[in-house]
Structure formats: structure tokens, C-alpha cells
C-alpha positions in Angstrom: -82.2 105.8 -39.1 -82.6 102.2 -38.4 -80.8 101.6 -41.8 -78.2 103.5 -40.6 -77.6 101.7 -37.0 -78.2 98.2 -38.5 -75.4 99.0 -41.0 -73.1 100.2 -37.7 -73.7 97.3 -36.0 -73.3 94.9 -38.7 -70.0 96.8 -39.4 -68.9 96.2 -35.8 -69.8 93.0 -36.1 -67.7 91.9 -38.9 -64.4 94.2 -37.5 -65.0 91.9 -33.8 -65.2 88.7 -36.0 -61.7 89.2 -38.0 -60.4 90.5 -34.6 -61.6 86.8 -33.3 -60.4 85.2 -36.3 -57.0 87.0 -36.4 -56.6 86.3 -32.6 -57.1 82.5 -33.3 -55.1 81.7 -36.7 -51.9 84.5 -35.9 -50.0 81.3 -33.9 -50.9 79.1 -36.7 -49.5 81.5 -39.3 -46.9 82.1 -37.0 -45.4 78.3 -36.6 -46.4 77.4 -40.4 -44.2 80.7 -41.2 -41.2 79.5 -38.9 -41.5 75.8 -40.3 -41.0 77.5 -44.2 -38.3 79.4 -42.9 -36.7 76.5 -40.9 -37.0 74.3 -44.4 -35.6 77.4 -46.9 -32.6 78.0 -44.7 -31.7 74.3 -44.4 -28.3 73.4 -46.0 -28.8 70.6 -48.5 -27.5 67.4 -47.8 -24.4 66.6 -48.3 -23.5 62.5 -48.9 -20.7 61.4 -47.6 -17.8 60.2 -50.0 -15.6 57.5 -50.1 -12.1 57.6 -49.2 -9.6 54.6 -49.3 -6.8 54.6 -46.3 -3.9 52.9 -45.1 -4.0 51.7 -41.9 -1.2 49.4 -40.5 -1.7 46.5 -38.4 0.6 43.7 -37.1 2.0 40.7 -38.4 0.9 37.6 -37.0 3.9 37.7 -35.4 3.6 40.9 -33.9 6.8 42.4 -34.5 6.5 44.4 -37.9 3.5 46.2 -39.6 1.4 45.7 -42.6 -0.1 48.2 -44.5 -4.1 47.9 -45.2 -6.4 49.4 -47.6 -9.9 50.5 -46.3 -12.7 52.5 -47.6 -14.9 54.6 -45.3 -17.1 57.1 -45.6 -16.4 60.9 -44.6 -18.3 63.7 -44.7 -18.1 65.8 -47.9 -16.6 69.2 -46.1 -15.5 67.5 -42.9 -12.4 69.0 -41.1 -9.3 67.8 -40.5 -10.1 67.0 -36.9 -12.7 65.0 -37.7 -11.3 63.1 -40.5 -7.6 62.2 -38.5 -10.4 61.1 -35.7 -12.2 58.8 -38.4 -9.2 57.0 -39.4 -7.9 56.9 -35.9 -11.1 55.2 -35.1 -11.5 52.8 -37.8 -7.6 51.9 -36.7 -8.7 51.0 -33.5 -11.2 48.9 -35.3 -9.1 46.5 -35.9 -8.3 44.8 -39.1 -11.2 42.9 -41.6 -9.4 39.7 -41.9 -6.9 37.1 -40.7 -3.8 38.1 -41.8 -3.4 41.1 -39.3 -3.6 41.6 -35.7 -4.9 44.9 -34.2 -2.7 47.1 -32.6 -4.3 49.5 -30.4 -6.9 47.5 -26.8 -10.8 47.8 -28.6 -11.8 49.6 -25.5 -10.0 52.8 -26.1 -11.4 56.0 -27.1 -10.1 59.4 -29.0 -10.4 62.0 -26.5 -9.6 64.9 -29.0 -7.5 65.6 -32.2 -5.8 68.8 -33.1 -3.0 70.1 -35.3 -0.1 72.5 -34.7 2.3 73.0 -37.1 3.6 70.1 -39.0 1.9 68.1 -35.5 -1.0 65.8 -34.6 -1.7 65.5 -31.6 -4.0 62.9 -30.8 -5.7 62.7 -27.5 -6.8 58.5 -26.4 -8.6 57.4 -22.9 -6.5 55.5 -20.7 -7.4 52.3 -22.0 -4.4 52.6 -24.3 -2.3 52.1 -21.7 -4.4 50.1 -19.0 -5.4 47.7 -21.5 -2.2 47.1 -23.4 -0.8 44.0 -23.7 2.6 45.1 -23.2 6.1 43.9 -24.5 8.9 45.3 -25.9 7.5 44.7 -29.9 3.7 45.2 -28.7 4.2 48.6 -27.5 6.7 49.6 -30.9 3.7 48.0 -32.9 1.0 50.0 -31.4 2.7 53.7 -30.8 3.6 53.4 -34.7 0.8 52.0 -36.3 -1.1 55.1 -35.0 1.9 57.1 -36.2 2.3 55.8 -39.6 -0.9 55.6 -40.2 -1.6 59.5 -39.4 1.5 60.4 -41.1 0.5 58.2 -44.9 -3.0 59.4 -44.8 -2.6 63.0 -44.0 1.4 63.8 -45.6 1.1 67.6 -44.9 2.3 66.6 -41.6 5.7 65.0 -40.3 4.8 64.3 -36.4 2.7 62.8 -34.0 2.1 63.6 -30.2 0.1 60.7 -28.6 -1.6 62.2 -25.3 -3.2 60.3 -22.8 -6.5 61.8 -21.2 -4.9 64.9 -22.0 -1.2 64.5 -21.2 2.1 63.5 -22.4 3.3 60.2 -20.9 6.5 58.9 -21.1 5.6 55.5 -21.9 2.6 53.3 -22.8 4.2 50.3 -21.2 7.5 51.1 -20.2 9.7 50.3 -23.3 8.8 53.1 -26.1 9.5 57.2 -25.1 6.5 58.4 -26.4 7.2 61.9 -24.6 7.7 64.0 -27.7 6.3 63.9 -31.1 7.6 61.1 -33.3 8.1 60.6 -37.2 7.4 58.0 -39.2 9.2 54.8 -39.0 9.7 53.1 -42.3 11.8 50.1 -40.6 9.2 48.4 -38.9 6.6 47.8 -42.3 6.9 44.7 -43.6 8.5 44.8 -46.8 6.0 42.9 -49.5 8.6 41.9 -51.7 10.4 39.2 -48.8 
């Protein structure tokens, strides 16, 4: 009989021992089996990729535009949004050298981008218009620099609506009706071959 109860109680022993056991490593499993699942559903990287652009900047003399070629990097399986805001960006930038002016005050931000239609419309902080510089040729310069530029690097559209902090303006310094959406304008890039 005491064979019998001293096989019970080891028994009972060992089944309150896993019990303690399982009590203490269950949120270790628990977290070590969220961490594989968090790694196996990751998606793999993705590098970015190199794009070349044309962006269009000003003459010294601030009256025409000069087309400019610049790589950047964009995400692999980035949207349209995002890469019309990437080039808008890299516009505002400014340009790498001497022989260009910027176009568009440093201070302003894109708001938000999004496409209608043939349309971009292209949302900028009021810094566009607080901080531009003004003129007749200044404010032609700027409202089609960002125009052209959209328009070469993304063809499958014909227009541009520039917004500012969220609404259409009529002006962004009282010379150019910048109301509606507005094509490209071949007349004002400087023509390399003069």
C-alpha cells in the first residue's frame, strides 16, 4: 500500500510541476510565437529606384524656364500621389546649381495631391503666396514651373489645379488667374537652340 500512495503522490507531484511550468513559460511561448509570426508576415523590402525628372526652374533673368534633369529615389510600388508629391517637393527644392533660380518660396509645403480625370490637383500651404516675391514674370514663372513640371513627368494628364490650404484662389500675387486648371505652356521654356 505504501507503494501504491508513494506512486500517487509522486504522480501528483509531477502533474502540479508541468502545471507550474506551463503557467510560467505560456507568455514566453506566447510573445516568441507572435515575434515569428510578426517576422513571416513581413513584406520584403522593397529598394527604392531611381527615376530621372524634369523639373523647370528660372532663368537668371527670371522671365522664361529651363528644363532640369534630376534623379531621385521613389519607392518601388509608390502611388501616384506620392510620386506627383516627390517631384513637387524636390521642385520646391530648388535647383543644384547656378544657372537656375527656384521658382516656388523654400518655406512652402504640399498639403495634399490628388487626381481627377485628366487633373492634378495639388494642394500647397500658404507660404506660396505669403512668401512670394511677386511680379508680373515671378508669379508666370512659378504657377508654370509647377505646371509643366507635373504635366512632362506624369503625360497621362493635361491639367493642373493649384489649391491653396485647400482652396482655389484667384491669384498668387495678383497678375496670373490661377482659378481653374491650366495646361501646359510651351512659350515660356527657354528654347536651347537660341
Amino acid at each position: 500500500m505504501g507503494n501504491l500512495k508513494r506512486k500517487i503522490f509522486l504522480q501528483l507531484a509531477l502533474i502540479i510541476l508541468a502545471f507550474i511550468i506551463g503557467i510560467l513559460i505560456a507568455p514566453l511561448v506566447r510573445e516568441t510565437a507572435y515575434q515569428i509570426k510578426s517576422w513571416v508576415g513581413k513584406e520584403k523590402f522593397q529598394a527604392p529606384v531611381e527615376k530621372v525628372v524634369i523639373l523647370y526652374f528660372s532663368t537668371p533673368e527670371g522671365e522664361e524656364l529651363i528644363p532640369v534633369k534630376r534623379k531621385i529615389w521613389m519607392e518601388k510600388e509608390s502611388s501616384i500621389n506620392n510620386e506627383i508629391k516627390k517631384v513637387i517637393e524636390e521642385l520646391i527644392k530648388g535647383p543644384e546649381s547656378d544657372s537656375s533660380i527656384p521658382t516656388v518660396p523654400p518655406e512652402t509645403k504640399v498639403k495634399a495631391i490628388y487626381t481627377r480625370g485628366d487633373t492634378i490637383y495639388v494642394d500647397f500651404s500658404s507660404s506660396l503666396v505669403e512668401k512670394h516675391p511677386g511680379g508680373t514674370s515671378g508669379e508666370l514663372v512659378t504657377v508654370y514651373s509647377i505646371v509643366n513640371t507635373l504635366l512632362e513627368n506624369f503625360p497621362r494628364y493635361s491639367k493642373v489645379q493649384l489649391l491653396i490650404e485647400g482652396s482655389s484662389h484667384h491669384t498668387l500675387a495678383g497678375h496670373i488667374d490661377i482659378r481653374n486648371p491650366l495646361s501646359r505652356n510651351e512659350g515660356l521654356i527657354k528654347s536651347l537652340e537660341r
